[in-house]
C-alpha positions in Angstrom: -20.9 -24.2 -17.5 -18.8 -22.1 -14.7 -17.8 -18.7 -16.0 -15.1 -16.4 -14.4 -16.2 -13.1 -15.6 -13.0 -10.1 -14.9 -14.5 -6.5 -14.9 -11.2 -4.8 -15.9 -9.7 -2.6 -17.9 -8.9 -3.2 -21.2 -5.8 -5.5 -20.7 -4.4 -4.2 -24.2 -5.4 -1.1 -23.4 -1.4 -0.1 -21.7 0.9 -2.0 -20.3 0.3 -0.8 -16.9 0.8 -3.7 -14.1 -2.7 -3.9 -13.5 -3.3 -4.2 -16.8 -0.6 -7.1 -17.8 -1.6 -9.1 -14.7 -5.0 -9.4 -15.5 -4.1 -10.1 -19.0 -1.4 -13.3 -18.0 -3.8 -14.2 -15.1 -6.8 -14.8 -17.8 -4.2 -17.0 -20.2 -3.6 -18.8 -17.3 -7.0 -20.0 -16.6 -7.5 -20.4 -19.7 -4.7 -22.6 -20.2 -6.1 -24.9 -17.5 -9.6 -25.1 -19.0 -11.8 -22.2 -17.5 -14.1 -20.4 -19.9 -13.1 -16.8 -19.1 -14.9 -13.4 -20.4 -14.0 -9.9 -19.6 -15.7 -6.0 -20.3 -14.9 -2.8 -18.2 -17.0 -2.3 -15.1 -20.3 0.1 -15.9 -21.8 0.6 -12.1 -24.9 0.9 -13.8 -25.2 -2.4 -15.4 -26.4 -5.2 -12.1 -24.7 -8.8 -12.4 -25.5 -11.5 -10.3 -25.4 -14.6 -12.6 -25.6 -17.8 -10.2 -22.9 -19.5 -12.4 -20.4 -17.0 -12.6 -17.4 -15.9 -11.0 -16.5 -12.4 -10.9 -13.6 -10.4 -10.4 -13.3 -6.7 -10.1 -10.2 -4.8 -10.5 -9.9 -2.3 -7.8 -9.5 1.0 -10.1 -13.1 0.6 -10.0 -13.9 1.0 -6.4 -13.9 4.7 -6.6 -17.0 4.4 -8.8 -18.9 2.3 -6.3 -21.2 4.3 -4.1 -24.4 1.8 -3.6 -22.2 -1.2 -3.3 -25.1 -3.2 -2.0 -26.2 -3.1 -5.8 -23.3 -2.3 -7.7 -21.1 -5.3 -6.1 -22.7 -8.5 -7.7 -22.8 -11.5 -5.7 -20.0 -13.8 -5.9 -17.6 -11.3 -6.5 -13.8 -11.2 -5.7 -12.2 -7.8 -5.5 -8.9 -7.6 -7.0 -6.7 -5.3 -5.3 -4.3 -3.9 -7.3 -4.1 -0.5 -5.3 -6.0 1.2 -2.8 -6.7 5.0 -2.8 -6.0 5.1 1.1 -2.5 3.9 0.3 -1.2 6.9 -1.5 -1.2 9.6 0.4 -1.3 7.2 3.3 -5.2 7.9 5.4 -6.3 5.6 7.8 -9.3 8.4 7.5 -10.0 7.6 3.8 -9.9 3.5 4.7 -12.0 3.8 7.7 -14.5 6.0 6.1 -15.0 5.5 2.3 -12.8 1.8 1.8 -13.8 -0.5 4.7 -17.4 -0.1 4.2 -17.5 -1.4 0.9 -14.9 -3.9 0.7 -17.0 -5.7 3.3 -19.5 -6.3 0.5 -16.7 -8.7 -1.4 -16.8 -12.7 -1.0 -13.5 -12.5 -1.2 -10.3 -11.1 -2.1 -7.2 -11.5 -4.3 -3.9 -9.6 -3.6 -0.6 -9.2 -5.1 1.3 -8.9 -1.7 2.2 -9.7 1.9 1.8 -6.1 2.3 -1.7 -5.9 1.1 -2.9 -8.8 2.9 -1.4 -7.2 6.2 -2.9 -3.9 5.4 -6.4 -5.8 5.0 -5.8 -7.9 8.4 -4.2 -5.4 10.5 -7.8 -3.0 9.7 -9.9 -6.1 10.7 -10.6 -8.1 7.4 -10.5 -12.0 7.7 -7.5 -13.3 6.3 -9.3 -16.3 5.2 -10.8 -14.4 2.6 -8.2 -13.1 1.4 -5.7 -15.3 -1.0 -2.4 -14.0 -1.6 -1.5 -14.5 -5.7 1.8 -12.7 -6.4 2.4 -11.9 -10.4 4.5 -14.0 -11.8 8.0 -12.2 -14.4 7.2 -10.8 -17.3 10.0 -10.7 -19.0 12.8 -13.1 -20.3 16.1 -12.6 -19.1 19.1 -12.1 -21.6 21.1 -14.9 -22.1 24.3 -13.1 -20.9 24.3 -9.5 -19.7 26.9 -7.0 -20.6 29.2 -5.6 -17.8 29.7 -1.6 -18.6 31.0 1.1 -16.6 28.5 3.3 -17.3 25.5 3.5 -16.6 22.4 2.7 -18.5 19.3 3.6 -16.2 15.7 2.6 -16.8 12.7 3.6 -15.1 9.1 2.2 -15.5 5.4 3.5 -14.7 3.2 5.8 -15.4 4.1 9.5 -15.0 2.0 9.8 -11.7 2.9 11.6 -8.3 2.9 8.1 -6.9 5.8 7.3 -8.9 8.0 10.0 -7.9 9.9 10.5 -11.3 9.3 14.4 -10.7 10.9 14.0 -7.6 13.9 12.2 -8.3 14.6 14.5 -11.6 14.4 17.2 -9.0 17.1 15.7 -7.1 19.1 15.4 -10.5 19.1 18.5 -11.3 20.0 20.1 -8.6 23.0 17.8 -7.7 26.4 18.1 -9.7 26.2 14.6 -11.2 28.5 14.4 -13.9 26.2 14.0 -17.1 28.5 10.6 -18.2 24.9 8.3 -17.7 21.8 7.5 -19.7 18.6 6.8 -18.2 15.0 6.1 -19.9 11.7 6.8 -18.4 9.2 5.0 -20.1 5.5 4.5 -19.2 1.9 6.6 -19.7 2.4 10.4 -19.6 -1.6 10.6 -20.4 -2.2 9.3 -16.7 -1.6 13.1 -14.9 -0.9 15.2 -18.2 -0.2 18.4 -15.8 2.5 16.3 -13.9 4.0 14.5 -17.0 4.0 18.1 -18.4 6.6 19.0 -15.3 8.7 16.5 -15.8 9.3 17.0 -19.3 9.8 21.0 -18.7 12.7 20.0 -15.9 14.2 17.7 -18.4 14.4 20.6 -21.3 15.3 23.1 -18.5 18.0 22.0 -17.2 21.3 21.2 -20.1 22.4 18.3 -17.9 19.7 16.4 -17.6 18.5 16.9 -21.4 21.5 15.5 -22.4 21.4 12.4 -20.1 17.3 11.2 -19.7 14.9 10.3 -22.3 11.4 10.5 -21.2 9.4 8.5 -23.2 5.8 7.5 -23.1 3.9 4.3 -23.7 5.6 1.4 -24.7 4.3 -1.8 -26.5 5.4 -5.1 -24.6 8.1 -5.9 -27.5 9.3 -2.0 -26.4 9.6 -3.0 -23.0 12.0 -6.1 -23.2 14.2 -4.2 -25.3 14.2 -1.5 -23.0 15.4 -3.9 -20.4 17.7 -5.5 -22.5 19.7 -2.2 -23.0 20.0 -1.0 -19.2 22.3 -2.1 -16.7 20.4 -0.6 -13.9 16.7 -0.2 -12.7 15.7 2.7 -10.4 12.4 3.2 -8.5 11.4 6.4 -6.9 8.1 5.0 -6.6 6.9 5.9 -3.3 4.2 2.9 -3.1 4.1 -0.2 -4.6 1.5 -2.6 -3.4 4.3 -5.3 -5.4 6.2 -3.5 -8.3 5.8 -5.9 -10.8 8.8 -3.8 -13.0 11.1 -4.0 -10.2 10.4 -7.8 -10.3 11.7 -8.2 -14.0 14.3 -6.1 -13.2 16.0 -8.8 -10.8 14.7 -11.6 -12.8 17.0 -10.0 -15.8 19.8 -9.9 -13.7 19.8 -6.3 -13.4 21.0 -4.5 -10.2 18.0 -2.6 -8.6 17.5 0.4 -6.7 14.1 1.3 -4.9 12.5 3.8 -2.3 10.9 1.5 0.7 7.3 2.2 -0.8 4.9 -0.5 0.1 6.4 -4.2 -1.0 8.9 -2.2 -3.4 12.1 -2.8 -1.6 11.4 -6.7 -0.6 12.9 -7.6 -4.2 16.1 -6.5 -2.9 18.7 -7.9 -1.1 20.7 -4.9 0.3 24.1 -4.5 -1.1 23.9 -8.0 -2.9 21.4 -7.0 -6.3 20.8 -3.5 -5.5 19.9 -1.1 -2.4 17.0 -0.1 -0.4 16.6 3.2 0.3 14.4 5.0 3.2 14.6 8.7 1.4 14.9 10.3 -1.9 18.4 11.7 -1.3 19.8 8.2 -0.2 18.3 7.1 -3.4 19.8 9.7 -5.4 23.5 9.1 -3.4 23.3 5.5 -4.4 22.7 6.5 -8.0 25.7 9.0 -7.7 28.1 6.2 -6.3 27.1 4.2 -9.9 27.8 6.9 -12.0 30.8 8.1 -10.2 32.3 4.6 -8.9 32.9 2.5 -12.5 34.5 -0.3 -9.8 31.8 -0.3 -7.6 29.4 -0.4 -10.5 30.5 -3.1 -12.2 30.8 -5.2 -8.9 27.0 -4.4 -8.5 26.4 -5.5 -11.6 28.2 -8.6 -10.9 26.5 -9.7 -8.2 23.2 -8.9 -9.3 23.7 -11.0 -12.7 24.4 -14.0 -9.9 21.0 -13.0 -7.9 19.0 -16.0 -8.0 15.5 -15.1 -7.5 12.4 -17.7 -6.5 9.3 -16.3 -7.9 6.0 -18.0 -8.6 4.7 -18.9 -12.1 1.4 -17.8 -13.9 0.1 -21.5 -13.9 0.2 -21.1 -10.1 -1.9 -18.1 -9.8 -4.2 -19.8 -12.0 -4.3 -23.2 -10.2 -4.5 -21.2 -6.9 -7.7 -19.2 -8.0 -9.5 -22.3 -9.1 -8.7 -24.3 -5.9 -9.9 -21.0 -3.7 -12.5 -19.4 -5.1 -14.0 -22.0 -7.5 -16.9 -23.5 -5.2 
């Protein structure tokens, strides 16, 4: 009996990205018949069963030092992120990342701009197989217009995201406080950096009567969250895909996002959202939201007519089996 064994984290754990794709890429397999097992990675602990398959998620690689034994054979790595990504350091590949990630059969990765990161520093793109995440979320049956806005931001409370950033921004603009805006995900991840944002947010009378930080939410949580909000922001500054950002558009919502990474490509510029190259463009497209109620809803409009083409779960399974299943 073939076996695809995922070292992961727990996929109930939180409903980071990571997390939920490893969790719907699993019921897909397992919807098409694979036999599928899972535990966290322990570097100490050698694999190498002839009949298995593994996968290992990539927050693991910073625990790999003697890959030659800690990397079983047959195993796949699944890049979710890469440390040399955020802060960008062609150093940090060329010296920690490339070394080790030569010891993989293979990889999976989420988007055309991690398989051109891979290629363009010399990995064989025929070992690499491009499976994006398919939505997450199902899309209300008919969105309410409003003129004001309803902003949501998701992820962890991590530098990478940038929420400090952007609250920054807030609070030192003149923004009338007439919008809402929710930031959900872990505040455990950087405690010293969630800490900040929540001190700006109680600091500052304008924004504590406007944006609800909020921590982890259950997946239930999460739709609902969506369901309310009539605008997604991202001031994530890298995204290796942004699987929020995909949901977003999926639901119809019109989108704003930094060009981090693969962030920005769910966006068609000035149709469902805007694509911004620095934190105060961001921050001016948010003001001409709150401050424009005609422009605003016309955003909204054409964003609720957005037709996305995304791939399903069933096709990242069936694509997994027909590459890597020898």
């Amino acid at each position: 009996m073939r076996l695809i064994h995922f070292l992961i984290p727990d996929p109930s754990a939180f409903p980071s990205g990571g997390n939920v794709y490893n969790a719907r890429l699993m019921q897909a397999l397992i919807a098409r018949g694979e036999h599928i097992s899972h535990n966290t990675f322990r570097p100490e602990i050698m694999l190498a069963s002839p009949d298995t398959l593994y996968i290992l998620d990539s927050i693991y690689f910073g625990k790999i030092d003697e890959p030659e034994r800690q990397i079983p054979s047959r195993c796949i790595g699944l890049i979710h992120h890469l440390n040399s990504l955020y802060p960008l350091s062609e150093e940090y590949f060329q010296q920690k990342e490339k070394s080790f990630l030569s010891h993989f059969s293979g990889f999976i990765v989420t988007s055309s701009f991690t398989f051109h990161y891979l290629t363009d520093r010399g990995f064989d793109p025929s070992r690499i197989s491009l499976i994006e995440p398919a939505p997450n979320i199902q899309p209300a049956i008919q969105r309410t217009r409003s003129r004001d806005v309803r902003a949501l931001m998701l992820g962890s409370c991590i530098p990478r995201k940038g929420q400090l950033n952007f609250l920054n921004a807030l609070a030192q603009s003149d923004l009338p406080p007439t919008y809402s805006m929710t930031i959900a995900g872990s505040l455990t991840a950087d405690m010293e950096y969630a800490k900040r944002c929540k001190e700006i947010i109680e600091h500052n009378s304008s924004l504590k009567s406007c944006v609800q930080l909020l921590g982890e939410q259950e997946a239930s949580a999460i739709q609902h969250l969506y369901d309310q909000s009539n605008l997604y922001v991202s001031s994530s500054e890298m995204e290796t895909f942004g699987m929020a950002i995909q949901d977003a558009v999926v639901c119809g919502m019109p989108v704003m996002a930094l060009e981090g990474g693969y962030a920005a490509e769910h966006i068609s510029h000035g149709v469902n959202g805007y694509k911004c190259s620095t934190l105060e463009q961001l921050v001016a497209e948010f003001r001409r939201c709150v401050t424009d109620s005609n422009h605003f809803l016309s955003l909204q409009e054409r964003a609720a007519s957005f037709l996305p083409s995304y791939h399903m779960w069933d096709d990242a399974a069936k694509k997994v089996i027909e590459v890597f299943m020898f």
